[in-house]
N, C-alpha and C positions, 0 to 999 in steps of 0.2 A: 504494500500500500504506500504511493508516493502522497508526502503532502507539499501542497503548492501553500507558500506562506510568502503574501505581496511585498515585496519587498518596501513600499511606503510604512506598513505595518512595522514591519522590525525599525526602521528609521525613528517614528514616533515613539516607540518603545526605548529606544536609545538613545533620544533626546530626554523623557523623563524621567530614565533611570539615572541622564548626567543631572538631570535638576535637581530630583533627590540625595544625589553623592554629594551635588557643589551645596546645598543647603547643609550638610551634616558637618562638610569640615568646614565652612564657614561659621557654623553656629557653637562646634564642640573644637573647635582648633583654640589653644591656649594664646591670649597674648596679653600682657598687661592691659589695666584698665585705666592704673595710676601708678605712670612714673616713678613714686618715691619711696617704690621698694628696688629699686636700682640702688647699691652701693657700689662705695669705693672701692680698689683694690686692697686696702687695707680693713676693710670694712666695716670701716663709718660710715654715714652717711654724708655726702656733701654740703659743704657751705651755703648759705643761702645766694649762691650768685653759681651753683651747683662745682663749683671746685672739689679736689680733694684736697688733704693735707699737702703741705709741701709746692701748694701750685700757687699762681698769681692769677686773680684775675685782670687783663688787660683789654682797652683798645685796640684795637689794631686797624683803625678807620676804615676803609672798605671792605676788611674781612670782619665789622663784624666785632664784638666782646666775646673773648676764649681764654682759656686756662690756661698758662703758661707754666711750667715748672721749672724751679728755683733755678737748675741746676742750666738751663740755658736751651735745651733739648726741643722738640717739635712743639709750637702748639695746638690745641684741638678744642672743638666745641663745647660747650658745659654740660656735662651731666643730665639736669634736668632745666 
């Protein structure tokens, strides 16, 4: 017994079976809600201008207010 199954049917089928997958990890995928459970490397939590210990918060006029470390090394964006 052959069965003939239209192929629009399985299409439809496999578009809602993606809406129900992308709804599941969209809804149960983990991602913070707030921020200011991120800590430090040493793990405190940052400064209120989201520094860690040991960093500077700076200008740096077109790039922007980032964290500088003491020691002279890359700067990067604040924490939170």
């Amino acid at each position: 017994m052959k069965v003939n199954i239209p192929i629009w049917l399985i299409c439809l089928c496999c578009f809602f079976l993606g809406l129900f997958v992308g709804w599941g990890v969209s809804t149960y995928s983990y991602m913070p809600k707030n921020y200011d459970y991120v800590s430090c490397p040493d793990g405190n939590e940052p400064d209120k201008n989201g520094c860690c210990a040991g960093e500077i918060y700076t200008d740096m006029a077109d790039l922007g207010f980032n964290c500088c470390p003491e020691d002279g090394s890359d700067c990067f964006p604040p924490i939170r």
